[in-house]
PLY file of the C-alpha trace (Angstrom):
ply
format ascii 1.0
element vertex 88
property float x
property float y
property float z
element edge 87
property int vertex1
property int vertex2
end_header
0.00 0.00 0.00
1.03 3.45 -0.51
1.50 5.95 2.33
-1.42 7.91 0.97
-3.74 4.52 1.72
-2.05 4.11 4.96
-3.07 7.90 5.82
-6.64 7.08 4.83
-6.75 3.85 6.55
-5.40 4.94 9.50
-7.96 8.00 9.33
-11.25 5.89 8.82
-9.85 3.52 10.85
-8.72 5.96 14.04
-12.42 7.38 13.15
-14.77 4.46 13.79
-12.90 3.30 17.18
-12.97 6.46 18.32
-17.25 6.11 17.44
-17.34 2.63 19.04
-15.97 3.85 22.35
-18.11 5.70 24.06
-16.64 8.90 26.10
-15.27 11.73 25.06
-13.06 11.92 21.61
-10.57 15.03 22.56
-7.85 13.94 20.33
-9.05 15.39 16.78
-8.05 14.42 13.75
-4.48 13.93 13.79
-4.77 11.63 16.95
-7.33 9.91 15.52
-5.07 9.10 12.22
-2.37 8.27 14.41
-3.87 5.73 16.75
-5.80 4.25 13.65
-2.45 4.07 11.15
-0.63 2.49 14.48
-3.92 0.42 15.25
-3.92 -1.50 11.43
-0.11 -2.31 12.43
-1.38 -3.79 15.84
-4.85 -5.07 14.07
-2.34 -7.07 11.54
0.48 -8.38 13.84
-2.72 -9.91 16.07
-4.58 -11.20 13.12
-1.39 -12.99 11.66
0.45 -14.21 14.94
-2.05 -15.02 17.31
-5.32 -16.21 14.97
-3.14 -17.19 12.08
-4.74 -15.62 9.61
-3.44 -14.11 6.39
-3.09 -10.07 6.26
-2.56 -8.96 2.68
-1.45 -5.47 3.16
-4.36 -4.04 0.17
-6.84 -1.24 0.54
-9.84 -2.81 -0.58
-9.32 -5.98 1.35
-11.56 -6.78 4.12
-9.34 -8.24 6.41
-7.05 -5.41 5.93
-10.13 -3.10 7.66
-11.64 -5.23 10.14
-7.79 -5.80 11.74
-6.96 -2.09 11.57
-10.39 -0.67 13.22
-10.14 -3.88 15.76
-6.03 -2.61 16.15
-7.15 0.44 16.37
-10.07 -0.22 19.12
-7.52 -2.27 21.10
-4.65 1.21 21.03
-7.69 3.19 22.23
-8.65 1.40 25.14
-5.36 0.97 26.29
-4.60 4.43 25.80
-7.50 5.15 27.86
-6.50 2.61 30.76
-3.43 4.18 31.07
-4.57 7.75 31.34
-6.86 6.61 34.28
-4.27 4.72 35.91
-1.99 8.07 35.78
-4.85 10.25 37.20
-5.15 8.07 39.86
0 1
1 2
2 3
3 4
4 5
5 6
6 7
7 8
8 9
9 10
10 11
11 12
12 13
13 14
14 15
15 16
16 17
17 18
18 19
19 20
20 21
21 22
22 23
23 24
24 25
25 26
26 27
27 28
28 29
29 30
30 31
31 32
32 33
33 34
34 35
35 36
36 37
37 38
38 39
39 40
40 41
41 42
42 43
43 44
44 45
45 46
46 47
47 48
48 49
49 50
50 51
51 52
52 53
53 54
54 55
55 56
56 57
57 58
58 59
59 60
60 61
61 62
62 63
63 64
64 65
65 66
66 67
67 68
68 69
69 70
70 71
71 72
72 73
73 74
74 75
75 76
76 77
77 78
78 79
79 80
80 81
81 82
82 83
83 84
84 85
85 86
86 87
């Protein structure tokens, strides 16, 4: 894929998690390409080393979204673990 995909990805990606976890979203856009571009690398490594599947690295593949907004979902709560452990 080409870093322009990986941009968009990440974006749509950073996007829905942020939607499927309820509380507040203060990290905008950027953060939200960020932690979704860093989520399809998680999403991928746990897809291929721990269920075995296959992760072709394309745009229009499925499993290609499905592991990025699931990476992506995993990054966010653990981000948000960690910031209430450090408040407390």
């Amino acid at each position: 894929m080409s870093w322009m995909e990986w941009i968009v990805l990440g974006l749509v990606a950073g996007t829905l998690a942020r939607m499927a976890m309820s509380g507040r979203g203060e990290r905008g856009l950027i953060g939200s390409t960020l932690i979704g571009i860093t989520g399809s690398y998680v999403g991928t490594w746990i897809v291929s080393h721990w269920m075995h599947g296959a992760v072709r690295p394309r745009f229009l593949d499925v499993t290609t979204w499905v592991s990025a907004i699931g990476g992506a979902v995993v990054l966010l709560f653990a981000y948000r673990v960690l910031r209430f452990v450090a408040r407390r």
